[in-house]
One Martini backbone bead per residue (centre of mass of N, CA, C, O) as a GRO file, in nm:
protein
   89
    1UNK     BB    1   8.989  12.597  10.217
    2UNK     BB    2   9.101  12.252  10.207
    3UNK     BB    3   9.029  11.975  10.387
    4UNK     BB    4   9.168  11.712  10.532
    5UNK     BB    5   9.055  11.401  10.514
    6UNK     BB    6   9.053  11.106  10.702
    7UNK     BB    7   8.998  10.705  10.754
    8UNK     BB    8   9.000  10.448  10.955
    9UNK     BB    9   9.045  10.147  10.764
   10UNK     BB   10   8.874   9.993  11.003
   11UNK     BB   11   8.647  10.226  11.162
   12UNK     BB   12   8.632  10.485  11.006
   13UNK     BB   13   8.739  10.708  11.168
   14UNK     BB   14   8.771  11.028  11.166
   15UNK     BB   15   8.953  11.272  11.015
   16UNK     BB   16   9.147  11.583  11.022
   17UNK     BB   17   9.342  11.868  10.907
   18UNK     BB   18   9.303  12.189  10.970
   19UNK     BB   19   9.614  12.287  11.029
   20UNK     BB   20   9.817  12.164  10.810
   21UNK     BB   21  10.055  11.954  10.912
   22UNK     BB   22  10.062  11.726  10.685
   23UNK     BB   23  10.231  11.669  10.506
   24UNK     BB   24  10.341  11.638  10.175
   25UNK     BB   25  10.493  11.394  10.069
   26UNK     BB   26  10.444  11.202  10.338
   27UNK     BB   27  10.440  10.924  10.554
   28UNK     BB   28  10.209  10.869  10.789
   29UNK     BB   29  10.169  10.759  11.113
   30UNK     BB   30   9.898  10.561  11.297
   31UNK     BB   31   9.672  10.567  11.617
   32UNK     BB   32   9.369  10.503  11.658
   33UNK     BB   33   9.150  10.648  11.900
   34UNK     BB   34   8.928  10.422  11.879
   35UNK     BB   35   9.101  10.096  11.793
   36UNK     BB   36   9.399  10.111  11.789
   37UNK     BB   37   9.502  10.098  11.495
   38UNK     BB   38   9.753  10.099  11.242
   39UNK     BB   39   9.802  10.363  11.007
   40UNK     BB   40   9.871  10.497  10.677
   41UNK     BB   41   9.914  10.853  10.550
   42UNK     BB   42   9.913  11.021  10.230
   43UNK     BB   43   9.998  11.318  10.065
   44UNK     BB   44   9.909  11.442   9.749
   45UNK     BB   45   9.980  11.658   9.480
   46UNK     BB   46   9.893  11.779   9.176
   47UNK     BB   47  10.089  11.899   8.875
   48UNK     BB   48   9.813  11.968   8.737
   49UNK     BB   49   9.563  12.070   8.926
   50UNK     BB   50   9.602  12.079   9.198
   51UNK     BB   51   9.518  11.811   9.433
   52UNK     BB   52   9.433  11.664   9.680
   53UNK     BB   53   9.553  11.320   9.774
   54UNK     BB   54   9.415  11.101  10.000
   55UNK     BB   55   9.611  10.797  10.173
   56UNK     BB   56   9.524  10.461  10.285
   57UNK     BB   57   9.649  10.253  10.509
   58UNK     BB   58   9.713   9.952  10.717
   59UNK     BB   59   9.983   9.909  10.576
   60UNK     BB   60  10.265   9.935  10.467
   61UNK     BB   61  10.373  10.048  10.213
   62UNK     BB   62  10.544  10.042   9.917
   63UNK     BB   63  10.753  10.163   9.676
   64UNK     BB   64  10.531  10.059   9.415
   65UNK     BB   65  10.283  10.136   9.527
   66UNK     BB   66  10.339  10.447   9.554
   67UNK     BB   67  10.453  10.472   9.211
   68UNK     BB   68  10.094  10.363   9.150
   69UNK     BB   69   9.966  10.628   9.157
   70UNK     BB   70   9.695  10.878   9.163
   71UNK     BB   71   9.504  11.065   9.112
   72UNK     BB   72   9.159  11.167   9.220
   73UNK     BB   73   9.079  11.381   8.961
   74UNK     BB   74   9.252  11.327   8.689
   75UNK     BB   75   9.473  11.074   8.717
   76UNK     BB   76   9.709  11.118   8.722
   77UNK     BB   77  10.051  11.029   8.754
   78UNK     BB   78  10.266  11.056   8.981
   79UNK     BB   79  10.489  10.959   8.866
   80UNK     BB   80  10.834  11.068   8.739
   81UNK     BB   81  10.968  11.080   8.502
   82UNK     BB   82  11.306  11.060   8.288
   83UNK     BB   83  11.416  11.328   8.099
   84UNK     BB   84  11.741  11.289   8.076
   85UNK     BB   85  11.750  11.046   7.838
   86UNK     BB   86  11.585  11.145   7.585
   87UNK     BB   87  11.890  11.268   7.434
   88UNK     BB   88  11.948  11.152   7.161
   89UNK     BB   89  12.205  11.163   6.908
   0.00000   0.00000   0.00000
């Protein structure tokens, strides 16, 4: 079981999600327990390796932020090509 680790970008306080709550793919809003400041946290799976990687920011990512995201484990690139134009006759 790999457990998702990640620390309040403001005063560093630790979490865990020990019990697997934080969906995948869905950006999660915090308020730290400890400096009270919020951040928002994001879990990524790479369709290459399965690694999960945990993105923190301090204030809301935006739509472009989001899609030049990559693996933290392999490098892949979250953005997901649109292959249905590619059939060219």
């Amino acid at each position: 079981m790999c457990l998702t680790k990640f620390s309040c970008p403001t005063c560093g306080h630790g979490y865990e999600d020990e019990l697997e709550i934080l969906n995948e793919g869905e950006l999660h809003d915090f308020k730290c327990e400890k400096c009270s400041n919020p951040f928002y946290v994001l879990i990524k799976e790479c369709v290459k390796c399965t690694v999960d990687t945990v993105f923190v920011w301090r204030e809301k990512p935006t739509w472009e932020t989001v899609s030049l995201l990559a693996c933290g484990s392999c490098g892949t690139s979250y953005a997901q090509p649109d292959d249905s134009d590619e059939e060219d006759s």
